[in-house]
N, CA, C and O atoms as a DFTB+ gen file, in Angstrom:
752 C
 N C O
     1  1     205.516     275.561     305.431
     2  2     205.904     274.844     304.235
     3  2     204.648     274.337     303.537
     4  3     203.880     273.742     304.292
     5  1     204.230     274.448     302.143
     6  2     203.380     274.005     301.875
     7  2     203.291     272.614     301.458
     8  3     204.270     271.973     301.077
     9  1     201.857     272.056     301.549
    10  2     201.988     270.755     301.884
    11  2     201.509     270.153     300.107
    12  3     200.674     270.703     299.389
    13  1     202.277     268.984     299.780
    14  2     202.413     268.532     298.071
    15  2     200.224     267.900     298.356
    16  3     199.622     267.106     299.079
    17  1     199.894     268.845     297.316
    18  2     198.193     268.114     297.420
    19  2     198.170     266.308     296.793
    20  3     197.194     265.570     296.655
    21  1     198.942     266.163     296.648
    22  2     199.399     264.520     296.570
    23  2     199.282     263.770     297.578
    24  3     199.039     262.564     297.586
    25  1     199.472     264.555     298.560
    26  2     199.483     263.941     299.896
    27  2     198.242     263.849     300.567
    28  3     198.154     263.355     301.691
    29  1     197.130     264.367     299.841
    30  2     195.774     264.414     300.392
    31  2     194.852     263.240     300.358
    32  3     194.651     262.537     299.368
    33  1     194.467     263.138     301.198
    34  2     193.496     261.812     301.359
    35  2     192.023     262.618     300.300
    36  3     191.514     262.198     299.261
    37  1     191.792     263.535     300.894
    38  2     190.277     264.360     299.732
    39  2     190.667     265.751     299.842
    40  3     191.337     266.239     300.753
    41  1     190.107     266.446     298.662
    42  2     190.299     267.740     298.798
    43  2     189.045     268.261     298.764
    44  3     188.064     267.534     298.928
    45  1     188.957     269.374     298.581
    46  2     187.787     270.351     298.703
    47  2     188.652     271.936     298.163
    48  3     189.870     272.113     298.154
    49  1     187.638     272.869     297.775
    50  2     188.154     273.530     296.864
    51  2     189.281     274.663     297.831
    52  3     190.065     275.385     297.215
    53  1     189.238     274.675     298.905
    54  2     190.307     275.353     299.599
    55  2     191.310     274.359     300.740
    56  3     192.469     274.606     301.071
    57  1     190.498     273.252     301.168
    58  2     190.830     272.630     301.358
    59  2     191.120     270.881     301.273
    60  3     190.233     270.119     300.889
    61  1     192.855     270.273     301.804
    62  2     192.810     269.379     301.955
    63  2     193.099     268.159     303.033
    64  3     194.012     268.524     303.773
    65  1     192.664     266.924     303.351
    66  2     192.961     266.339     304.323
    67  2     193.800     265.412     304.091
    68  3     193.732     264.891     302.978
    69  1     194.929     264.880     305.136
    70  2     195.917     264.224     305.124
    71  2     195.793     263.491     306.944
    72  3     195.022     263.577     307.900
    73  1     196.789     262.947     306.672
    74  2     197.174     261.869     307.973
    75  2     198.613     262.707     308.736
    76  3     199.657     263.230     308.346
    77  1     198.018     262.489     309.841
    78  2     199.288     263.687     310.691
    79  2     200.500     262.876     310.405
    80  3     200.330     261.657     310.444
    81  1     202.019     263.435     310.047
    82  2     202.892     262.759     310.402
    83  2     203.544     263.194     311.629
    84  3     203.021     264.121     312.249
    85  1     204.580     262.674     312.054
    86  2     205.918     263.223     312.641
    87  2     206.508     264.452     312.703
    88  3     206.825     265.189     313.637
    89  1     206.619     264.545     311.097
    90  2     207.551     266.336     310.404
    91  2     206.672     266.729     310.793
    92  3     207.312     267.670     311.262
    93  1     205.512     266.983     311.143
    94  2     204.666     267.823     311.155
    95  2     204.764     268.455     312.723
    96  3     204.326     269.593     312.891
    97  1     205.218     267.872     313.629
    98  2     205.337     268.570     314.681
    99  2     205.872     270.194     315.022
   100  3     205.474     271.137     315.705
   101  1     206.578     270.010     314.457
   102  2     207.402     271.647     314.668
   103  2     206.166     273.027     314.209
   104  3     206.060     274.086     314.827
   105  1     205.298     272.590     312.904
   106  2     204.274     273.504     312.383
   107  2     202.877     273.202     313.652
   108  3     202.410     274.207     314.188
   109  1     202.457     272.181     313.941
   110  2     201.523     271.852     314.480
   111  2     201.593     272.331     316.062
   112  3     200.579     272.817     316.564
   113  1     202.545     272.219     316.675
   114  2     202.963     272.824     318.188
   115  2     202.931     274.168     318.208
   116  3     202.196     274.837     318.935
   117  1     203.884     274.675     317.251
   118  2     203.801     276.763     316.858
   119  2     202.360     276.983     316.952
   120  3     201.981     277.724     317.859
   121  1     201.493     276.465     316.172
   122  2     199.917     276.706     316.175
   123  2     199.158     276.527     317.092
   124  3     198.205     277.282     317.281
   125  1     199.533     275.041     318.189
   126  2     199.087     275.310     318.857
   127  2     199.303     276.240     320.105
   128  3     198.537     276.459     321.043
   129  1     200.369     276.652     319.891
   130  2     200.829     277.873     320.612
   131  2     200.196     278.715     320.802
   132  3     199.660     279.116     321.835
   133  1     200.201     279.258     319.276
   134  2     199.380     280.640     318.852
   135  2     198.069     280.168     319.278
   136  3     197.587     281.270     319.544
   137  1     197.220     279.409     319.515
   138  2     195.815     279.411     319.585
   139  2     195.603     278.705     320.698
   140  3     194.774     277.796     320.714
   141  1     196.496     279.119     322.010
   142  2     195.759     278.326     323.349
   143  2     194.901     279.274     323.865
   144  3     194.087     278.998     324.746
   145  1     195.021     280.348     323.393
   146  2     193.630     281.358     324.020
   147  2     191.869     281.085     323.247
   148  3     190.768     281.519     323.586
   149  1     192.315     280.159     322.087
   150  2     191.159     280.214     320.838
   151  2     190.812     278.541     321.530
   152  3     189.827     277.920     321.131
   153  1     191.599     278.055     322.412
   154  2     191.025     276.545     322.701
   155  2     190.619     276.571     323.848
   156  3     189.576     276.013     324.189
   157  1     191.533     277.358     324.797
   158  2     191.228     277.082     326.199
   159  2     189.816     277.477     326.364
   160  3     189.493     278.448     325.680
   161  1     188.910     276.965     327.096
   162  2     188.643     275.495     328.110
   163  2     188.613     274.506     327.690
   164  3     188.582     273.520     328.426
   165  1     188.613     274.385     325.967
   166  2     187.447     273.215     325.015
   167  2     188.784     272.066     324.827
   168  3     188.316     270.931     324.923
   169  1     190.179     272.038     324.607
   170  2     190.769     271.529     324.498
   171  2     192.495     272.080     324.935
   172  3     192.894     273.075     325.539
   173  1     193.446     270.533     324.102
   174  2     194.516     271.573     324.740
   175  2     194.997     270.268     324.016
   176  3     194.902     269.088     324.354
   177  1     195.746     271.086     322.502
   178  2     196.340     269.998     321.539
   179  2     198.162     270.075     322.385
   180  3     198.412     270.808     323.342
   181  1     198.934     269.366     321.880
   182  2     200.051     269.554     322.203
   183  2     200.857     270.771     321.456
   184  3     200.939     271.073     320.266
   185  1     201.452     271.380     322.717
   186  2     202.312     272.674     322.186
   187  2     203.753     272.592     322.226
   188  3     204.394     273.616     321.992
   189  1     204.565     271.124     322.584
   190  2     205.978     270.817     322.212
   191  2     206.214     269.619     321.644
   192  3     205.596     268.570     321.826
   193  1     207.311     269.867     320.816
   194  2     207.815     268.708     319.586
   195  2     207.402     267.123     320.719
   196  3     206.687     266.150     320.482
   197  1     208.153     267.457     321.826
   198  2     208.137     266.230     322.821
   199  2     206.026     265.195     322.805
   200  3     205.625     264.081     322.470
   201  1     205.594     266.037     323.183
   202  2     204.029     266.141     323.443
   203  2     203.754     265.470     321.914
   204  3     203.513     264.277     321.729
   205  1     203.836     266.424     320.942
   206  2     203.255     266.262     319.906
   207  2     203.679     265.057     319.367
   208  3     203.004     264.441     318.542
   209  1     204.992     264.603     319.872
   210  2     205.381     263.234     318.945
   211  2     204.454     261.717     319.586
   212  3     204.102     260.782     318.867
   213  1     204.227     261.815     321.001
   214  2     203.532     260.777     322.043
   215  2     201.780     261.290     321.618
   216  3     200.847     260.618     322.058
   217  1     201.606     262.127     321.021
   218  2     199.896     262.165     320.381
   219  2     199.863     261.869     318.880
   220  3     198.944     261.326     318.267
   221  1     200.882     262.265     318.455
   222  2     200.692     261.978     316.827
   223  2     200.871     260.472     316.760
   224  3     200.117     260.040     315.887
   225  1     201.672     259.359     317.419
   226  2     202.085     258.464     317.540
   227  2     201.190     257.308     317.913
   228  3     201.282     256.142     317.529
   229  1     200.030     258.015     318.988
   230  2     199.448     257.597     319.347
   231  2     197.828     257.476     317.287
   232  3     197.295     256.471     316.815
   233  1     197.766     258.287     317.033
   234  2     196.654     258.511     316.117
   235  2     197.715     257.684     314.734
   236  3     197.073     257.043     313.902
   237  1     198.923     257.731     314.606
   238  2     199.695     256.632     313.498
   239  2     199.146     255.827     313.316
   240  3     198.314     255.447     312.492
   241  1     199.999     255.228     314.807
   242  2     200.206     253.670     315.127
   243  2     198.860     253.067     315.896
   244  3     198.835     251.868     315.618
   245  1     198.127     253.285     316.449
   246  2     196.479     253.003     316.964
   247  2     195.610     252.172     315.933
   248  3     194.567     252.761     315.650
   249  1     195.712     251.411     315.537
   250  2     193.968     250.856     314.832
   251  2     192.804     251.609     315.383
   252  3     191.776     251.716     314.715
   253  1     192.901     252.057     316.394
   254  2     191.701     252.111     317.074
   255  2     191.526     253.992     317.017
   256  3     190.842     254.614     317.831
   257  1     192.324     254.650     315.853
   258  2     192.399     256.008     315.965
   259  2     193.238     256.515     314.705
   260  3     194.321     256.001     314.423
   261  1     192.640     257.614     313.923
   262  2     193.160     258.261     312.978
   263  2     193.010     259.666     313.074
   264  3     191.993     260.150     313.572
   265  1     194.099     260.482     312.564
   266  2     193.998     261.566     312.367
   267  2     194.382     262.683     311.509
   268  3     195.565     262.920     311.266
   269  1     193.746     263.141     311.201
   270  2     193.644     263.996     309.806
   271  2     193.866     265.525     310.477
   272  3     193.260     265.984     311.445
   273  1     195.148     266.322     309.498
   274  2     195.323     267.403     309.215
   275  2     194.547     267.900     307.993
   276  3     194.384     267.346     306.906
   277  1     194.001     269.367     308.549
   278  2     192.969     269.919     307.538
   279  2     194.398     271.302     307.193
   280  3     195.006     272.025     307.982
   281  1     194.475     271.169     305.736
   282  2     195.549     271.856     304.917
   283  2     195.040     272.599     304.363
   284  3     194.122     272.202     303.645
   285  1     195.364     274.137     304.391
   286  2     194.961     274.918     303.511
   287  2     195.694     274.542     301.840
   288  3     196.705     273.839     301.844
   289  1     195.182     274.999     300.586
   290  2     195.645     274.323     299.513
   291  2     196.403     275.519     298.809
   292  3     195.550     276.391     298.643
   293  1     197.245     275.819     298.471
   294  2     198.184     277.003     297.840
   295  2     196.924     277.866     297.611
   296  3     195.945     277.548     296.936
   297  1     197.172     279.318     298.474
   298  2     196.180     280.096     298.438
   299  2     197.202     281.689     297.955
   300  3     196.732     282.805     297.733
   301  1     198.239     281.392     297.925
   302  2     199.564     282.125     297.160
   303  2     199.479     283.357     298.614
   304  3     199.550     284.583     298.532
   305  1     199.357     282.760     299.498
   306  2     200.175     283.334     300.840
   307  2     200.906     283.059     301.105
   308  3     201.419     282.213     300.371
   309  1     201.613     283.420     302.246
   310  2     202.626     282.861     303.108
   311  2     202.418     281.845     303.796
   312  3     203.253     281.036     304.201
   313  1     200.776     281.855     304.025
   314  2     200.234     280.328     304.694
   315  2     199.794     279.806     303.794
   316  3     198.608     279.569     304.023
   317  1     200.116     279.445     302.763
   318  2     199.860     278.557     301.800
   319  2     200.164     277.154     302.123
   320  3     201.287     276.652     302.174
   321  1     198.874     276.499     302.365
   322  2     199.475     275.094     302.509
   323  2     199.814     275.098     304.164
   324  3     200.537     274.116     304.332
   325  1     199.645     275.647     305.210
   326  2     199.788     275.558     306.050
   327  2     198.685     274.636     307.004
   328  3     197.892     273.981     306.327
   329  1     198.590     274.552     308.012
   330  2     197.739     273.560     309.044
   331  2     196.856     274.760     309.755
   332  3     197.144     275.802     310.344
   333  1     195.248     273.868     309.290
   334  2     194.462     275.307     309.544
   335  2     193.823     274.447     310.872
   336  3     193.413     274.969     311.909
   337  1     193.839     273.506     310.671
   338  2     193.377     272.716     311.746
   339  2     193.284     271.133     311.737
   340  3     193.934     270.599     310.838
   341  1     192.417     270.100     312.789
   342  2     192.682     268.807     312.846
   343  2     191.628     268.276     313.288
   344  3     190.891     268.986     313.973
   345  1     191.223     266.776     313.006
   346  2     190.734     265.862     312.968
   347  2     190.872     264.906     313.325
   348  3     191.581     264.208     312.599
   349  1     190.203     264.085     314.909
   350  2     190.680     263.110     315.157
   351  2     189.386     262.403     315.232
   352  3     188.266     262.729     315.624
   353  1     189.999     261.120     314.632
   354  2     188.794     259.854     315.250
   355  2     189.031     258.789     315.458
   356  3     189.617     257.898     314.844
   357  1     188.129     258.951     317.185
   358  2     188.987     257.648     317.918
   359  2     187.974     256.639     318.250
   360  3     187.068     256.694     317.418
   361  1     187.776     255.746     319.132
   362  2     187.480     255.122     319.877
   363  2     186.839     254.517     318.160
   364  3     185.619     254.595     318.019
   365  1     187.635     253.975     317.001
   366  2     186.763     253.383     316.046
   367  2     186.904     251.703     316.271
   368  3     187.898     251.039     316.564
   369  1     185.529     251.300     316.018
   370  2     184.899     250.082     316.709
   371  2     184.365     249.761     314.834
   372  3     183.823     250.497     314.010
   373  1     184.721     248.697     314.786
   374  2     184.684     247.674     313.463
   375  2     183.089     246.524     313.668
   376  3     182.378     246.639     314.667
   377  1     182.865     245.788     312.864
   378  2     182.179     244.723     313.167
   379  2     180.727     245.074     312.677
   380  3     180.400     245.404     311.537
   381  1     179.951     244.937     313.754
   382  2     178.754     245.330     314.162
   383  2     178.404     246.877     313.975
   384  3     177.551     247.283     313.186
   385  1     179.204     247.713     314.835
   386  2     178.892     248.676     314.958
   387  2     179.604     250.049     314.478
   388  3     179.586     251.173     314.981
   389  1     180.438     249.384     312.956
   390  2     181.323     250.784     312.412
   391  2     181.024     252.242     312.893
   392  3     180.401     253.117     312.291
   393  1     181.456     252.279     313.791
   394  2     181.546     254.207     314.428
   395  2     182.594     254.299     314.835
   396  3     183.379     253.351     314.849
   397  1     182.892     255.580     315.309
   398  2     183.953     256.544     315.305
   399  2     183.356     257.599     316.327
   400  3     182.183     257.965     316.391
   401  1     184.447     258.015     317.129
   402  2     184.250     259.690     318.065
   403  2     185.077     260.587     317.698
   404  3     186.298     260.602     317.851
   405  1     184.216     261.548     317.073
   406  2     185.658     262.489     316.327
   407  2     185.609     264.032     317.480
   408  3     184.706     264.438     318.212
   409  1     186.642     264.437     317.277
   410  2     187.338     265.330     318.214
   411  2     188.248     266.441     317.098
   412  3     189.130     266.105     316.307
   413  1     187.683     267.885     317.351
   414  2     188.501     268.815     316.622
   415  2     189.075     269.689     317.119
   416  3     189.207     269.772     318.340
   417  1     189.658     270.742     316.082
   418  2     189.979     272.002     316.772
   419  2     190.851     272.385     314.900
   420  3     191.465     271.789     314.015
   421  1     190.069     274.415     315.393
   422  2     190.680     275.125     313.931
   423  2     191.991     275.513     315.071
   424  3     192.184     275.288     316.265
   425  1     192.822     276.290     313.861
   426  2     194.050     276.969     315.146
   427  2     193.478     278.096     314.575
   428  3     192.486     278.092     313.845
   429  1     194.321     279.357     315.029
   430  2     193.532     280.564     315.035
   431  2     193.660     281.208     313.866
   432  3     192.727     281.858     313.395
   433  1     194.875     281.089     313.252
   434  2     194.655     282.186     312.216
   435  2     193.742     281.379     311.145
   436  3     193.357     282.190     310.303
   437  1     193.287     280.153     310.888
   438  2     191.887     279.800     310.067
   439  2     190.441     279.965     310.703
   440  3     189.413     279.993     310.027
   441  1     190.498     280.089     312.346
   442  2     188.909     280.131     312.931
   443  2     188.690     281.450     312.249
   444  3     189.346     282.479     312.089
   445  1     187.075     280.848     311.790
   446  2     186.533     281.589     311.683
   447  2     186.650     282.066     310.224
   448  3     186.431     283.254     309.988
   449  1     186.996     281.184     309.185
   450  2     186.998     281.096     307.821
   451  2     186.686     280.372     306.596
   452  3     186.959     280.552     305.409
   453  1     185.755     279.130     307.526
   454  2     184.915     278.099     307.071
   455  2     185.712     276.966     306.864
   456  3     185.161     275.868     306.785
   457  1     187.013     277.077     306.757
   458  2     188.061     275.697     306.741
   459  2     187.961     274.638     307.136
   460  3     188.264     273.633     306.493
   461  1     187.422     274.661     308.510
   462  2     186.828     273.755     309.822
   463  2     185.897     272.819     308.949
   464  3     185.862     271.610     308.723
   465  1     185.081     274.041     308.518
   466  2     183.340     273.228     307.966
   467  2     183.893     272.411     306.743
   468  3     183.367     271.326     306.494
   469  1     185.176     272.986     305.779
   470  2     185.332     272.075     304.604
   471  2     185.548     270.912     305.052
   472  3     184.779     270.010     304.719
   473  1     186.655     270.643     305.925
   474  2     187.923     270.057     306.440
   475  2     186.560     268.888     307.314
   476  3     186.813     267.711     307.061
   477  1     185.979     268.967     307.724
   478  2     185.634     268.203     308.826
   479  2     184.691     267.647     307.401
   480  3     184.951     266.539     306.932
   481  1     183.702     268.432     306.842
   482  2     182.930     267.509     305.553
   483  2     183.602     266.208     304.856
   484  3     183.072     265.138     304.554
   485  1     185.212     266.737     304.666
   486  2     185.818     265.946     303.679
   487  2     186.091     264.492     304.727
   488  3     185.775     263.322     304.514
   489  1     186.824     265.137     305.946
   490  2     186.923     263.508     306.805
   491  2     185.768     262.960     307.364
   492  3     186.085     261.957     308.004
   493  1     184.035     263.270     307.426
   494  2     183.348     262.218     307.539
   495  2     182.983     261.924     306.079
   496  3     182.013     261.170     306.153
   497  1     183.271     262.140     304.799
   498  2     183.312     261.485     303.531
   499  2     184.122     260.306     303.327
   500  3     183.879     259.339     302.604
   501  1     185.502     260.610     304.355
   502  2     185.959     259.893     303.831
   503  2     185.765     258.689     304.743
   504  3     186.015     257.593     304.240
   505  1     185.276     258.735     306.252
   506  2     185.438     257.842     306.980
   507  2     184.122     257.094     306.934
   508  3     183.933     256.109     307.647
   509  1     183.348     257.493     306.216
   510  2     181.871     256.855     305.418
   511  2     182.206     255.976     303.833
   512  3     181.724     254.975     303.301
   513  1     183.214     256.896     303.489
   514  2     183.942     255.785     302.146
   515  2     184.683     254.943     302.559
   516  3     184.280     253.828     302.889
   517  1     186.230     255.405     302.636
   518  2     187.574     254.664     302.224
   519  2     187.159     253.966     303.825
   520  3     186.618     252.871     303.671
   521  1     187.276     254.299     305.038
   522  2     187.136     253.645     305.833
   523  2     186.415     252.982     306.175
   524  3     186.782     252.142     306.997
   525  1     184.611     253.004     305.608
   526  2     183.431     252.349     305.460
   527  2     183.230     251.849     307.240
   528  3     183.302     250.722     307.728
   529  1     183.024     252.865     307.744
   530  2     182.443     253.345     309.309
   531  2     180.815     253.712     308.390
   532  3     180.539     254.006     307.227
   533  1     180.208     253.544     309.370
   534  2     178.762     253.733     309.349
   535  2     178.276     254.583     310.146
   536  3     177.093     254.828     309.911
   537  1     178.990     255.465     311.516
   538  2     178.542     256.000     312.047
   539  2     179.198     256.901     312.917
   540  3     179.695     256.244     313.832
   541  1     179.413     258.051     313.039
   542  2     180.150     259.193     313.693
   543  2     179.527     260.096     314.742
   544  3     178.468     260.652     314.451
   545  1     180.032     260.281     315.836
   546  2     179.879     260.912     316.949
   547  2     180.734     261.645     317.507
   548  3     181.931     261.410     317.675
   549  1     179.910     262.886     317.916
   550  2     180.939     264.760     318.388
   551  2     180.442     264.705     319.694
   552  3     179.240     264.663     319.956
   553  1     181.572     264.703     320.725
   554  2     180.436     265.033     321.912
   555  2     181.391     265.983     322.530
   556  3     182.600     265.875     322.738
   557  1     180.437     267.075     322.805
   558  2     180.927     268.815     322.692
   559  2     180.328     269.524     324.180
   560  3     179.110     269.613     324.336
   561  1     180.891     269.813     324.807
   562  2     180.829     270.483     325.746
   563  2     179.545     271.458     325.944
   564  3     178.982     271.335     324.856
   565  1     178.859     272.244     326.619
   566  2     177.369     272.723     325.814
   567  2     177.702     274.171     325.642
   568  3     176.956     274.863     324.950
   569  1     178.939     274.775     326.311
   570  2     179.387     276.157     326.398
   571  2     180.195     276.755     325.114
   572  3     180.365     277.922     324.761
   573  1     180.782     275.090     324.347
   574  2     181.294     275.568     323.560
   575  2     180.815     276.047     322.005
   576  3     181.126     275.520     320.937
   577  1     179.976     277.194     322.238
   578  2     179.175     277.580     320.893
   579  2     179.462     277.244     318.904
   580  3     178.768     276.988     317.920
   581  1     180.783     277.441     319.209
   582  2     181.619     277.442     317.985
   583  2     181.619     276.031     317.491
   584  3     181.363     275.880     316.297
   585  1     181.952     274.606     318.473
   586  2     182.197     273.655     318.107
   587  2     181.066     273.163     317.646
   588  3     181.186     272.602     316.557
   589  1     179.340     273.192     318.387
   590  2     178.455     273.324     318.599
   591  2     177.745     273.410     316.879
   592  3     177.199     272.643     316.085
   593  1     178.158     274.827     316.947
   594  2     177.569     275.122     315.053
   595  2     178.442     274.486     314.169
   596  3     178.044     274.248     313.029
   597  1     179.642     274.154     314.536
   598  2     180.023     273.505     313.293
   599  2     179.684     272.090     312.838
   600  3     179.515     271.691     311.686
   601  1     179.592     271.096     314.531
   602  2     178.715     269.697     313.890
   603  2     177.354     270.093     313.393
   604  3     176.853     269.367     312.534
   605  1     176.678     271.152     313.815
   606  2     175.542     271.379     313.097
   607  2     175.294     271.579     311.633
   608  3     174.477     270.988     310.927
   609  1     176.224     272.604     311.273
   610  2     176.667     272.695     310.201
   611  2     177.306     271.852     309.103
   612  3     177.388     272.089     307.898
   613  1     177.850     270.539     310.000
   614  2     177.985     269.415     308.883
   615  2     176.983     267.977     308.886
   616  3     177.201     266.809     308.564
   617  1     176.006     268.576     309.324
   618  2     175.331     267.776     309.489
   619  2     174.203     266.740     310.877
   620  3     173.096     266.251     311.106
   621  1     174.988     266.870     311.177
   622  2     175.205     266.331     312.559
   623  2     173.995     266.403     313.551
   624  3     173.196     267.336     313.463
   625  1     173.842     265.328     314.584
   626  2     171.963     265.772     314.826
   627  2     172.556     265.520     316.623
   628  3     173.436     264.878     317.197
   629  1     171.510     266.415     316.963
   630  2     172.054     266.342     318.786
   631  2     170.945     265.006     319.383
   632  3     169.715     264.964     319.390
   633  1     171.785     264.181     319.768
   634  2     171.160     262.819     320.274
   635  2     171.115     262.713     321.236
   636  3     170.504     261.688     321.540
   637  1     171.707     263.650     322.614
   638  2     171.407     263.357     323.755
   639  2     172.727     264.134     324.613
   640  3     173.838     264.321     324.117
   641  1     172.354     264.494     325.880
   642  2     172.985     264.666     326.725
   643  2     173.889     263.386     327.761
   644  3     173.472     262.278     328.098
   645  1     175.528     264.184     328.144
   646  2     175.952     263.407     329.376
   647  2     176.482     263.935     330.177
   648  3     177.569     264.405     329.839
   649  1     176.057     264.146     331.585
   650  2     176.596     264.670     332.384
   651  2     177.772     264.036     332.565
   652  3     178.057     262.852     332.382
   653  1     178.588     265.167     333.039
   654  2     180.060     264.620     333.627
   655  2     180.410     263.733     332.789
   656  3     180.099     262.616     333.201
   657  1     181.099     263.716     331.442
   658  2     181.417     262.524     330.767
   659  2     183.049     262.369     330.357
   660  3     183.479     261.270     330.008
   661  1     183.964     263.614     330.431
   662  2     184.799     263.367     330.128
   663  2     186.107     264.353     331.003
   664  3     186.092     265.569     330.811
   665  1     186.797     263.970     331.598
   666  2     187.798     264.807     332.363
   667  2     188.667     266.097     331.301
   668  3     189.176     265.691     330.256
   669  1     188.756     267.308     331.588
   670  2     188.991     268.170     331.200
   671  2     188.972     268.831     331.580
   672  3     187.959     269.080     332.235
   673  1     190.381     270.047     331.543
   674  2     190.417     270.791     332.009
   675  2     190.494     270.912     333.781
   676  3     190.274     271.988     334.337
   677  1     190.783     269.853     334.429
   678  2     190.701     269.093     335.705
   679  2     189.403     269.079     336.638
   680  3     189.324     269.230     337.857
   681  1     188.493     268.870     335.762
   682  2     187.108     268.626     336.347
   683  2     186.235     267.567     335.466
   684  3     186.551     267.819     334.304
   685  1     185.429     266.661     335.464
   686  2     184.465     266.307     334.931
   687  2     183.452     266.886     334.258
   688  3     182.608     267.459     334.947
   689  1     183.309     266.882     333.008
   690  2     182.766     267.771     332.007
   691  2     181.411     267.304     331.424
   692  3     181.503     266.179     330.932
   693  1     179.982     267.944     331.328
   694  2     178.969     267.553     330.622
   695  2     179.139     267.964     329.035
   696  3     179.682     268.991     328.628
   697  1     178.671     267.140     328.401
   698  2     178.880     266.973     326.876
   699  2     177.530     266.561     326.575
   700  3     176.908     265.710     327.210
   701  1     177.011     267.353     325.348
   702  2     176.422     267.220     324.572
   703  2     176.880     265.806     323.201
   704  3     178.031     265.525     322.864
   705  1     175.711     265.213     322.707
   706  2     176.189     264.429     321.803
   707  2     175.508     264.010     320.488
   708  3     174.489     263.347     320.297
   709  1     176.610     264.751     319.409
   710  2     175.755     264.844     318.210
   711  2     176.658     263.775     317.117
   712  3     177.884     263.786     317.000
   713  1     175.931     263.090     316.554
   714  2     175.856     262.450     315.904
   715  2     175.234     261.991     313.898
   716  3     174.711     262.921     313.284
   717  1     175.320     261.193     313.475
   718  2     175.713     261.522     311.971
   719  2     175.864     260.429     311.298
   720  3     177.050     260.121     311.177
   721  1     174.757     259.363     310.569
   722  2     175.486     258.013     309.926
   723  2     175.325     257.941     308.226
   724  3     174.466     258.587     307.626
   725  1     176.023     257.300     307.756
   726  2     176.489     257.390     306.561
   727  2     175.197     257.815     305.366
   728  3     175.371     258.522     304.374
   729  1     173.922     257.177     305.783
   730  2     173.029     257.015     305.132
   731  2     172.635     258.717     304.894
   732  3     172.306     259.248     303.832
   733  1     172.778     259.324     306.175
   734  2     172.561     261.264     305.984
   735  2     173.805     262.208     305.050
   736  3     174.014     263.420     305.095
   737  1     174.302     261.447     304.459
   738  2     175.331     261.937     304.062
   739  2     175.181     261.557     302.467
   740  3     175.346     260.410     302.053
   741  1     174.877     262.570     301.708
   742  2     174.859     262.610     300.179
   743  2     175.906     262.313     300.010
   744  3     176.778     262.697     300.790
   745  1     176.276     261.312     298.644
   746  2     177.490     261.389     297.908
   747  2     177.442     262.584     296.589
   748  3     176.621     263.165     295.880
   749  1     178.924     262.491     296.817
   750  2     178.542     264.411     296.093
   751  2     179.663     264.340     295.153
   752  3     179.910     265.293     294.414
């Protein structure tokens, strides 16, 4: 179903970003369906209405977490307006130290079509504007090449290694950690 560009928090010329709802489960689970071969080891979004309603719920209702659907914008397909992929940022800390840990994933039929790179530009724009965070952090697995070039690609500077930092995949995982604060970020 395509999504009303009204509903966009920013756009970009193919793409736009929005706030996950609810309805959105039924499109967002199918996808992640289709693309557990395009995630597995790096992640593992929810693939039933059940799942998806206890994560979307969680990024709603959270202060401490938002999350943005990256929308393709009427491209006069059949996926017009469809969910090319997502945006989460959590662990956001106010005060002192405005940052954010953002966490992605394209689904498959957009990897690999630059969507990612719009889609992720537009939500640290916006979480450097409307949300006025000062500072954003990717921390990426070191195997995962793809995720790898794309914080590179938006910017993003590698600040350091952590071993074993985050459970996944049922082991303790080393992560790389790249990072990004408002001041590197042209207004455009």
């Amino acid at each position: 179903m395509p999504h009303n560009a009204s509903r966009h928090l920013a756009e970009g010329p193919r793409v736009g970003i929005r706030h996950f709802t609810y309805e959105d489960g039924a499109e967002f689970t199918a996808r992640a369906r289709e693309s557990k071969n395009l995630h597995h080891p790096w992640l593992f979004p929810p693939d039933s209405v059940q799942a998806y309603e206890a994560y979307a719920g969680r990024l709603i209702e959270d202060p401490t977490k938002a999350g943005f659907l990256i929308c393709e914008k009427d491209a006069g397909t059949t996926d017009g307006g469809s969910i090319a992929g997502f945006v989460n940022l959590n662990n956001i800390v106010h005060g002192g130290f405005l940052s954010g840990a953002l966490g992605y994933g394209a689904f498959a039929h957009a990897a690999g079509r630059g969507l990612m790179r719009e889609g992720l530009d537009l939500v640290v724009r916006y979480a450097f504007g409307p949300m006025r965070l000062h500072r954003l952090e990717i921390n990426v697995q070191p195997g995962n090449a793809a995720s790898i070039a794309l914080a590179r690609a938006c910017g993003f500077h590698l600040e350091g290694f952590s071993p074993r930092m985050l459970h996944i995949d049922g082991a303790w995982r080393d992560h790389q950690r790249w990072a990004i604060t408002a001041e590197s970020v042209t207004s455009g």
